[in-house]
N, CA, C and O atoms as a DFTB+ gen file, in Angstrom:
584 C
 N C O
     1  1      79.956     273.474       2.568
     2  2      80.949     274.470       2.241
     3  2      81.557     274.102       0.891
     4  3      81.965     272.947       0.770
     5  1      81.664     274.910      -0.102
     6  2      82.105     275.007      -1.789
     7  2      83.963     274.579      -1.113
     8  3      84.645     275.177      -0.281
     9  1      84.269     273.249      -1.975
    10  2      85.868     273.217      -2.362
    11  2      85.608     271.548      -2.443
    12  3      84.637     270.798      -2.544
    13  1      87.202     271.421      -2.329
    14  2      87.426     269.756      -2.658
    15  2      87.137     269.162      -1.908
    16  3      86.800     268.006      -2.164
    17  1      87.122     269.621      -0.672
    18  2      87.223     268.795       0.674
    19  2      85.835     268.630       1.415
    20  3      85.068     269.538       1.096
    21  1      85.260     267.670       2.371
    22  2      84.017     267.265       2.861
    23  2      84.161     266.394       3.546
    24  3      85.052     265.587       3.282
    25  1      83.235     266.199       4.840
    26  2      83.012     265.168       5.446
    27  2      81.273     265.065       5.127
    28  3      80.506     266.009       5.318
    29  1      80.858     263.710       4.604
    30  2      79.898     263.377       4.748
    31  2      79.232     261.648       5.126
    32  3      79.721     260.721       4.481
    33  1      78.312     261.391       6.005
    34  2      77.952     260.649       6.755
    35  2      79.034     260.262       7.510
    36  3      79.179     259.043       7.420
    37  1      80.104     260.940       8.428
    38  2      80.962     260.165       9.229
    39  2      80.155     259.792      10.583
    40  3      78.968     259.814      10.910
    41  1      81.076     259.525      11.059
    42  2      81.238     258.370      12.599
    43  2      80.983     260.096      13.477
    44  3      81.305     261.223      13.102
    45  1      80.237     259.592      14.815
    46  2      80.451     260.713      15.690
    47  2      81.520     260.601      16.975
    48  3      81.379     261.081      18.099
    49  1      82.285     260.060      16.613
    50  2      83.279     260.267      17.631
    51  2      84.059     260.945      17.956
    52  3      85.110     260.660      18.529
    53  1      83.522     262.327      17.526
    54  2      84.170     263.602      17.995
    55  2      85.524     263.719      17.838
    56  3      86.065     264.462      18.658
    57  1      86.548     262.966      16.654
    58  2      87.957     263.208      16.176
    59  2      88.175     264.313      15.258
    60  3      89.280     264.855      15.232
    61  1      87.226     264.704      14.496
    62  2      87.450     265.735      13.577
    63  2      88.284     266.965      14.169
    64  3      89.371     267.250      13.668
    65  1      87.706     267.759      15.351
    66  2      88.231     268.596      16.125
    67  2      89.444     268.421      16.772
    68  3      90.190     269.387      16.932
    69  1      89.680     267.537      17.086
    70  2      90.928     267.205      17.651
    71  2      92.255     267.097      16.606
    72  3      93.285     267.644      16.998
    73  1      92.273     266.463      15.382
    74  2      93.290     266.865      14.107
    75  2      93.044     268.226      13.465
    76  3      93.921     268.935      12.973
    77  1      91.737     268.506      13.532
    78  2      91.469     269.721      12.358
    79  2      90.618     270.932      12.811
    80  3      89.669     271.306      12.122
    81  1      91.093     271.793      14.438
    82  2      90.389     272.080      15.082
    83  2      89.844     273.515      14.266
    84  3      88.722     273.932      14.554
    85  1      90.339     273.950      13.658
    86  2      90.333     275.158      12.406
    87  2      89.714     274.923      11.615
    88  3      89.093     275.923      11.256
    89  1      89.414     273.784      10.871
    90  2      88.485     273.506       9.880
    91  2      87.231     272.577       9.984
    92  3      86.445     272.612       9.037
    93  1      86.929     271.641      11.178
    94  2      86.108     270.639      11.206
    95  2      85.130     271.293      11.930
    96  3      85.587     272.387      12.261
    97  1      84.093     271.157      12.302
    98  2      82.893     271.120      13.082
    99  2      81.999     269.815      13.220
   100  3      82.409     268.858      12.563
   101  1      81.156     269.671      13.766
   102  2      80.541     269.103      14.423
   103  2      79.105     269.406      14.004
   104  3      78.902     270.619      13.973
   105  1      77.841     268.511      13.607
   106  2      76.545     268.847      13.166
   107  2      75.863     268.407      14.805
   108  3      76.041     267.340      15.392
   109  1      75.159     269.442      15.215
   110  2      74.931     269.470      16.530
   111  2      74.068     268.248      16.948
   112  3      74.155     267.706      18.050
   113  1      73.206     267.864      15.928
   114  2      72.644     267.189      16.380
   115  2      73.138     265.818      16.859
   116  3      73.064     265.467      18.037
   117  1      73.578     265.169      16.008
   118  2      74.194     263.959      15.624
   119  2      75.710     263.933      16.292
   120  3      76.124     262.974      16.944
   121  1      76.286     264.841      16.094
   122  2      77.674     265.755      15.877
   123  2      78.487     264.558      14.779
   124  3      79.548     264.079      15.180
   125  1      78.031     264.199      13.650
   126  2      78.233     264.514      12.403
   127  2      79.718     265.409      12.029
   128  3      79.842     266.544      12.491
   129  1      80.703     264.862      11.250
   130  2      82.059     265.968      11.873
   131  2      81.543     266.443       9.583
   132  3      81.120     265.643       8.749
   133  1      81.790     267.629       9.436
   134  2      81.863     268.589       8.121
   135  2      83.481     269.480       8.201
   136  3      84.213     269.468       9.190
   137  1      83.774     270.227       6.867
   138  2      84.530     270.355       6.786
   139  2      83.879     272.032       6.596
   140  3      83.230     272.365       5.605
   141  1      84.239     273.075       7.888
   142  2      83.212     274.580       7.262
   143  2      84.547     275.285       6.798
   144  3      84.398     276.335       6.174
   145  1      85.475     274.962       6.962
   146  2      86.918     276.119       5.889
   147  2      87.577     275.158       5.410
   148  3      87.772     274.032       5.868
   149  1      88.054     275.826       4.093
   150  2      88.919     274.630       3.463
   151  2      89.776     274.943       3.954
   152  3      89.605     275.937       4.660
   153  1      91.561     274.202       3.918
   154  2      92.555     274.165       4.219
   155  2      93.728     275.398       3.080
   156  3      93.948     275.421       1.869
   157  1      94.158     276.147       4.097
   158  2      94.946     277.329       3.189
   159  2      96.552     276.777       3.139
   160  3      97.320     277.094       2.230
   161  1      96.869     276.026       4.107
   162  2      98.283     275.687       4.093
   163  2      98.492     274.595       3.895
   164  3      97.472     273.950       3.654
   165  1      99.788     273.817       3.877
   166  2     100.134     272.362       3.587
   167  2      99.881     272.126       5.124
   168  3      99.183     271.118       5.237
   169  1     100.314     272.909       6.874
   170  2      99.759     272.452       7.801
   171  2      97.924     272.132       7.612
   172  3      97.457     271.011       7.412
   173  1      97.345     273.042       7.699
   174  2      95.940     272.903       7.150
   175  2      95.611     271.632       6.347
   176  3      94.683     270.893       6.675
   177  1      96.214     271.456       5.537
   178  2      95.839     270.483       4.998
   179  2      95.987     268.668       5.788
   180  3      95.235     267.712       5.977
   181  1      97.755     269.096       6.095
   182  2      97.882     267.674       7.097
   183  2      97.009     267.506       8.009
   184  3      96.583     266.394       8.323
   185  1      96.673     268.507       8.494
   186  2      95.625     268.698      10.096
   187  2      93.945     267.319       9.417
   188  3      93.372     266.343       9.900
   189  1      93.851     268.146       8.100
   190  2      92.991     267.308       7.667
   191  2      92.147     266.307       7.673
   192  3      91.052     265.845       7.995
   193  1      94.136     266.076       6.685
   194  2      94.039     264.254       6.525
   195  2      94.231     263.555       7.513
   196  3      93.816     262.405       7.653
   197  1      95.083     264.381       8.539
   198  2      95.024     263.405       9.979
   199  2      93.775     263.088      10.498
   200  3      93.652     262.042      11.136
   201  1      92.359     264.196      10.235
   202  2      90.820     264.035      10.971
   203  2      90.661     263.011       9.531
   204  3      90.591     261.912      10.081
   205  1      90.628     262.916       9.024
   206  2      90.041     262.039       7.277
   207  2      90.448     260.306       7.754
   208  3      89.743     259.307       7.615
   209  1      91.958     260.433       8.397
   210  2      92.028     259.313       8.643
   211  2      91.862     259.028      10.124
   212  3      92.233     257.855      10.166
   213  1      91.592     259.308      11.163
   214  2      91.098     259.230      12.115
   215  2      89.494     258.925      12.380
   216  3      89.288     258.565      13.539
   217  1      88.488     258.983      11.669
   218  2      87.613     259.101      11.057
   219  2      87.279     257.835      10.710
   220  3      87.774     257.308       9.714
   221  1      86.333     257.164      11.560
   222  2      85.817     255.458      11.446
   223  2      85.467     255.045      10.416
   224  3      86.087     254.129       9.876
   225  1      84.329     255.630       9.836
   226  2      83.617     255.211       8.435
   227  2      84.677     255.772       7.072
   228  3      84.332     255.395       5.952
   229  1      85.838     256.585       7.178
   230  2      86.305     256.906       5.980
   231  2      85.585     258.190       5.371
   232  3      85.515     258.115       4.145
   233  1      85.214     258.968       5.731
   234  2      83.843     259.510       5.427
   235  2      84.237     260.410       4.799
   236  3      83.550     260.627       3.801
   237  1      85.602     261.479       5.030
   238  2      86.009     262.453       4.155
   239  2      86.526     262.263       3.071
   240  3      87.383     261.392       2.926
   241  1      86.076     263.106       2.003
   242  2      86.422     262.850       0.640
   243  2      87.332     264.379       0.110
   244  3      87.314     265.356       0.858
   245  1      87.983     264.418      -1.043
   246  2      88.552     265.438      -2.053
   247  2      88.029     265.582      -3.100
   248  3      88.761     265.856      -4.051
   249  1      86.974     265.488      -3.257
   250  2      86.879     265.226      -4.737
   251  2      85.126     265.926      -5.096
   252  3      84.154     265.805      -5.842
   253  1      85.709     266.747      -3.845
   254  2      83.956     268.019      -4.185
   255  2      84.653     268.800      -5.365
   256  3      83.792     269.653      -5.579
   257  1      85.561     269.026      -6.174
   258  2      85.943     270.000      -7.284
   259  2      84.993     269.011      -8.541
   260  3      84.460     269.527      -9.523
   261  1      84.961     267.784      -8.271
   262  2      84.054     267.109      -9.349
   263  2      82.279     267.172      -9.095
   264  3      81.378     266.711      -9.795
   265  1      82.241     267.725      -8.159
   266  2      80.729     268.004      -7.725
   267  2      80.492     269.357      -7.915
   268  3      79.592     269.775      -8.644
   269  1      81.281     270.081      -7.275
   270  2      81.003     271.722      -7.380
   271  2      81.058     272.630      -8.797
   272  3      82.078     272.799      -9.464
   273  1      79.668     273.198      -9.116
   274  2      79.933     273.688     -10.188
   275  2      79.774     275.651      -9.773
   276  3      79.341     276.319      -8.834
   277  1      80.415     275.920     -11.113
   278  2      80.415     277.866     -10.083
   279  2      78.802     278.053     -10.319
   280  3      78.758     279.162     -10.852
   281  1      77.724     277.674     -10.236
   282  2      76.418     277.525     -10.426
   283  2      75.868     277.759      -8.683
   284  3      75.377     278.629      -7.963
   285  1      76.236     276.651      -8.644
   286  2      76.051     275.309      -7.264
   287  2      76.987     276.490      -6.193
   288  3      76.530     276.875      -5.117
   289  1      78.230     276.899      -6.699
   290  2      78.784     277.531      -5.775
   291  2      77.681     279.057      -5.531
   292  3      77.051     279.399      -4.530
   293  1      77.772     279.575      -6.602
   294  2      76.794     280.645      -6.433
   295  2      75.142     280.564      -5.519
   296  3      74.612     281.353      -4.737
   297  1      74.787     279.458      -5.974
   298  2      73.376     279.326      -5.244
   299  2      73.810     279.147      -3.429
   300  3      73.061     279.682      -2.612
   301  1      74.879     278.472      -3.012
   302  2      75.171     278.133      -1.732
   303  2      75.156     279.251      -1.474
   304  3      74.096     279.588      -0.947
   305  1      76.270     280.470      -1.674
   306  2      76.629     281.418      -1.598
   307  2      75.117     282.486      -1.028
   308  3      74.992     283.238      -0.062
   309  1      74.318     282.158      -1.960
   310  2      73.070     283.268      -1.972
   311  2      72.124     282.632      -0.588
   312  3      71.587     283.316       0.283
   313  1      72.121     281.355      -0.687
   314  2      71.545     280.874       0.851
   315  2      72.003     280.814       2.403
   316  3      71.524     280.255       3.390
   317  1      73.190     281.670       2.184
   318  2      74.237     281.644       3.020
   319  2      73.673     281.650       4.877
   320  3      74.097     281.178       5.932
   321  1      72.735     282.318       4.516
   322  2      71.880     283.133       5.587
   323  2      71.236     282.026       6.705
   324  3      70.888     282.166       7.877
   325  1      71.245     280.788       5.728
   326  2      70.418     279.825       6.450
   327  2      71.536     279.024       7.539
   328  3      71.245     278.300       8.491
   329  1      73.076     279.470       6.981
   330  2      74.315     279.164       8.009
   331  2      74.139     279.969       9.482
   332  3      74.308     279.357      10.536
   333  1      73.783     281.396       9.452
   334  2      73.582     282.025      10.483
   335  2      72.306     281.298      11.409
   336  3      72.274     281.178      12.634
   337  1      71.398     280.911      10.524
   338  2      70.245     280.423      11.600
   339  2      70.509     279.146      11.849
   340  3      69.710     278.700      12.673
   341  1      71.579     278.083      11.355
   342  2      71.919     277.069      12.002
   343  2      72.747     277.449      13.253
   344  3      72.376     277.297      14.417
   345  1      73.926     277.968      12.835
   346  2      74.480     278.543      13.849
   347  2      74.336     278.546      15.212
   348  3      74.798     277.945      16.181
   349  1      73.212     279.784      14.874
   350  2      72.570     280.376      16.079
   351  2      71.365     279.182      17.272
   352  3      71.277     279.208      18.500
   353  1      70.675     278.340      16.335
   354  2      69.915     277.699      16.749
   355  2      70.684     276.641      17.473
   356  3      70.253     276.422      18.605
   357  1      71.713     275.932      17.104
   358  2      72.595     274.895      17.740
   359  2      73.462     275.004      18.912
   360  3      74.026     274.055      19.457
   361  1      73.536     276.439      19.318
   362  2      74.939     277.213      20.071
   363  2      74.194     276.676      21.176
   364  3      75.095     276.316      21.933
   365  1      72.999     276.375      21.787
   366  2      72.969     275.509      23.396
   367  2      73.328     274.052      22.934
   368  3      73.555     273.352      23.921
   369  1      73.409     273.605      22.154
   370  2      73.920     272.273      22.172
   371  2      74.994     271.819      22.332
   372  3      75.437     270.863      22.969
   373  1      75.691     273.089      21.273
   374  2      77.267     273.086      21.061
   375  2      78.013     273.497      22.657
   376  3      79.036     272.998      23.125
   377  1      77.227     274.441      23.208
   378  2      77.650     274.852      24.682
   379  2      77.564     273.690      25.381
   380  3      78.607     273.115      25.694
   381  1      76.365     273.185      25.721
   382  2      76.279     272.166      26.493
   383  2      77.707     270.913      26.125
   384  3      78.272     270.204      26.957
   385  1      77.952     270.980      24.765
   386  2      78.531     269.144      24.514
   387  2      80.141     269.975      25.244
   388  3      80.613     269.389      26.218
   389  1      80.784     271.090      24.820
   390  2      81.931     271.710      25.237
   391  2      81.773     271.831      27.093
   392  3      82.632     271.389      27.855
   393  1      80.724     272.396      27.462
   394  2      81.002     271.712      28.945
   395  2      81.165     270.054      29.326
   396  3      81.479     269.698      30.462
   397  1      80.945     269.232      28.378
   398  2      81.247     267.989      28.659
   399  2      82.824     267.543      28.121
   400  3      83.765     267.146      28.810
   401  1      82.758     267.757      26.634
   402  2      83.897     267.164      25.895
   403  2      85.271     268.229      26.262
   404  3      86.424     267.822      26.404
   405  1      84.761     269.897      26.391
   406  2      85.799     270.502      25.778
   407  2      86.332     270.750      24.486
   408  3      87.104     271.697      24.334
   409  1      86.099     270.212      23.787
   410  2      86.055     271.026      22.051
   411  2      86.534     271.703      21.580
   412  3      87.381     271.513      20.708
   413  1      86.065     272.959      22.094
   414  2      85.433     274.468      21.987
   415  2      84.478     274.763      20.702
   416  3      84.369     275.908      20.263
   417  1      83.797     273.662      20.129
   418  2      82.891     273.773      19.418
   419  2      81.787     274.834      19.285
   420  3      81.430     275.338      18.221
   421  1      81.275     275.117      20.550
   422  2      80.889     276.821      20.618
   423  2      81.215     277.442      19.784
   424  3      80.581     277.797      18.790
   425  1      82.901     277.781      20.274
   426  2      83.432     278.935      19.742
   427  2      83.843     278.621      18.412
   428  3      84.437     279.604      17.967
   429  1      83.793     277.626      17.512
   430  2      84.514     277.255      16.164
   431  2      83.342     277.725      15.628
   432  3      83.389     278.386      14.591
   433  1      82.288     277.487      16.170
   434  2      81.069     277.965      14.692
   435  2      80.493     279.355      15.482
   436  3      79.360     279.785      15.267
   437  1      81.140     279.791      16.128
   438  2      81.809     281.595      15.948
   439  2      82.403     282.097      15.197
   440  3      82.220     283.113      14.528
   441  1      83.721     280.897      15.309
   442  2      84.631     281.400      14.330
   443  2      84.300     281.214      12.981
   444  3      84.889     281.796      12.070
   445  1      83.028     280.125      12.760
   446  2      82.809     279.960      11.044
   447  2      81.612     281.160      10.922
   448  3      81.411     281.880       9.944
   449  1      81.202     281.157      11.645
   450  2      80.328     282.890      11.136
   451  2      80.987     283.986      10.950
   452  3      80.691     284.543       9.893
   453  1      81.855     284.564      11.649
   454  2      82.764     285.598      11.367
   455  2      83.575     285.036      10.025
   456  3      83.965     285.958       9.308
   457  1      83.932     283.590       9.510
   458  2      84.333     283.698       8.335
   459  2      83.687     283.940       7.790
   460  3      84.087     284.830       7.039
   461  1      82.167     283.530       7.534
   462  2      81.200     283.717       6.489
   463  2      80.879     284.757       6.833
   464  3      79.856     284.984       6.188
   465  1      81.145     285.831       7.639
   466  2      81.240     287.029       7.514
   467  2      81.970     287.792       6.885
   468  3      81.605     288.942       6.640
   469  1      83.335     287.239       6.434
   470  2      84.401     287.554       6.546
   471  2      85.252     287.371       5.333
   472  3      84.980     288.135       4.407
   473  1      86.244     286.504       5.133
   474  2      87.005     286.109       4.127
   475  2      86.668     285.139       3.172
   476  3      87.434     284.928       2.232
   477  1      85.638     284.537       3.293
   478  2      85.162     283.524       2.814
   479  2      84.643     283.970       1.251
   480  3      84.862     283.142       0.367
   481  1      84.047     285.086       0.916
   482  2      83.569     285.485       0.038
   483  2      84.785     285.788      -0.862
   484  3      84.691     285.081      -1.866
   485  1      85.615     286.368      -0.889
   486  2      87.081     286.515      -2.053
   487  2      87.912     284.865      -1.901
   488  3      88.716     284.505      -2.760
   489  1      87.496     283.815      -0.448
   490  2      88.205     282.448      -0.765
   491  2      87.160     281.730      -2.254
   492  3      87.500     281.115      -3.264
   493  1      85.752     282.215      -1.702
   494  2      84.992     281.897      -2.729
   495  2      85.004     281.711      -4.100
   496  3      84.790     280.666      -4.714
   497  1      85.385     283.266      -4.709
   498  2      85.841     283.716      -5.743
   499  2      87.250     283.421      -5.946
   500  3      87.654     284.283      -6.726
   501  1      88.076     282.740      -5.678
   502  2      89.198     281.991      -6.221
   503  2      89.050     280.614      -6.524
   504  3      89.714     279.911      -7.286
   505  1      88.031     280.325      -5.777
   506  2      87.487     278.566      -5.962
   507  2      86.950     279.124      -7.264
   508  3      87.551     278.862      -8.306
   509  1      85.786     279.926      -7.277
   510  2      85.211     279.955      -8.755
   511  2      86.169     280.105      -9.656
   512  3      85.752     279.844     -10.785
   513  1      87.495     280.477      -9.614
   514  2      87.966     280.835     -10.515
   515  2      88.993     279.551     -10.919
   516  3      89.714     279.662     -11.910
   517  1      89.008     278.712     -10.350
   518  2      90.001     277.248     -10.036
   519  2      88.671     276.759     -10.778
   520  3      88.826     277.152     -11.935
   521  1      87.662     276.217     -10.709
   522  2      86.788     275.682     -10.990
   523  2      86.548     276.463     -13.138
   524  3      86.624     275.874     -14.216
   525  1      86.349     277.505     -12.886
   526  2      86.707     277.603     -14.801
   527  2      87.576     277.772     -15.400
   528  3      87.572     277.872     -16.627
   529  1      88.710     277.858     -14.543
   530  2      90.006     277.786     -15.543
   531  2      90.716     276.763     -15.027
   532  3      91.823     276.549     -15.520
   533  1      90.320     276.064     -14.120
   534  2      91.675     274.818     -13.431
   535  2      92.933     275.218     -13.098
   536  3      93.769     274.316     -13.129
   537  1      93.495     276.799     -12.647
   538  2      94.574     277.224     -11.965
   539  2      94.189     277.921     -11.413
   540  3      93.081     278.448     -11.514
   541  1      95.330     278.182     -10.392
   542  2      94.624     279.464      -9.725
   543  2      95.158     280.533     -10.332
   544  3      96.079     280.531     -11.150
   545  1      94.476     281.567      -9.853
   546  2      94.989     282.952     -10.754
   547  2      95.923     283.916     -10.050
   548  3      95.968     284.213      -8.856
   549  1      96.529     284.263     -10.893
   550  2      97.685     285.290     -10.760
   551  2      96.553     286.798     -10.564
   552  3      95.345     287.034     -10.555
   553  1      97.631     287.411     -10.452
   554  2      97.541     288.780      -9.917
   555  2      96.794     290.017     -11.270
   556  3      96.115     291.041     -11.349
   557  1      97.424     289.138     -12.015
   558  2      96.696     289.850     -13.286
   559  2      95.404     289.483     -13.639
   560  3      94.910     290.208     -14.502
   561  1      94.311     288.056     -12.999
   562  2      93.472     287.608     -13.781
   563  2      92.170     288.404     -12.625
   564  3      92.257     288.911     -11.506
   565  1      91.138     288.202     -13.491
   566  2      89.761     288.853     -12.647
   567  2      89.214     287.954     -11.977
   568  3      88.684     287.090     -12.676
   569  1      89.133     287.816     -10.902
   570  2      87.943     286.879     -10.153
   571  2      86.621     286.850     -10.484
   572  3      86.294     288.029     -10.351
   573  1      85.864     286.376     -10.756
   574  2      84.588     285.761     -11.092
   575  2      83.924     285.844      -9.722
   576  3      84.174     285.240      -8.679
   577  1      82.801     286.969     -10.089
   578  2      82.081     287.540      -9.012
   579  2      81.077     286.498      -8.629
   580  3      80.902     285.385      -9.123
   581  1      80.393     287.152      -7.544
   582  2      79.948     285.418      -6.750
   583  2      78.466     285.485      -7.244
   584  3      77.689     284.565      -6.990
């Protein structure tokens, strides 16, 4: 997912969900904790850093704005499709681990398809637009189409 924020190679001990149940998921296989929405509020954000530091290996980082270019954002953007067939392909796993753990991991990468259905595409285009001008934009500036 395009922004500052990421979990990569963490611990699977299933904490992500529990601080950051709105933004973290779980990689089905492994369950691997990722970050699929960035954080819109200063709650959002604490929710976070509480999974960042809960989080064995340290694994979440801020500092995808130095990785992400509106290039990189655009190409994700255009492969988007391959989110739906993860999705879809993982949902008996994700079912199965939520009859064990409780989670509701199921339903979160419901809820991240209906974003990437959804709002994600104009959150998109404000990242692109943070990313070439380094503010965000006012009401007067054009968003940078995806």
């Amino acid at each position: 997912m395009p922004g500052p924020f990421y979990g990569a190679e963490t611990d699977n001990c299933g904490t992500g969900r529990i601080h950051a149940p709105g933004l973290a998921l779980y990689e089905a296989e492994y369950f691997s904790e990722y970050v699929y929405r960035q954080p819109r509020t200063t709650d959002e954000l604490q929710q976070l850093v509480d999974a960042a530091e809960a989080e064995a290996f340290s694994s979440y980082s801020c500092d995808g704005d130095t990785h992400w270019t509106p290039a990189a954002v655009r190409e994700w953007w255009r492969d988007r499709g391959r989110i739906t067939e993860y999705l879809a392909s993982r949902r008996a796993d994700w079912e199965a681990d939520d009859a064990q753990a409780g989670q509701g991991v199921a339903s979160a990468a419901q809820d991240y398809a209906a974003y990437r259905d959804g709002e994600l595409a104009a959150h998109l285009r404000v990242y692109l637009f943070w990313l070439q001008e380094r503010r965000s934009p006012t009401e007067a500036d054009r968003l940078p189409l995806l």
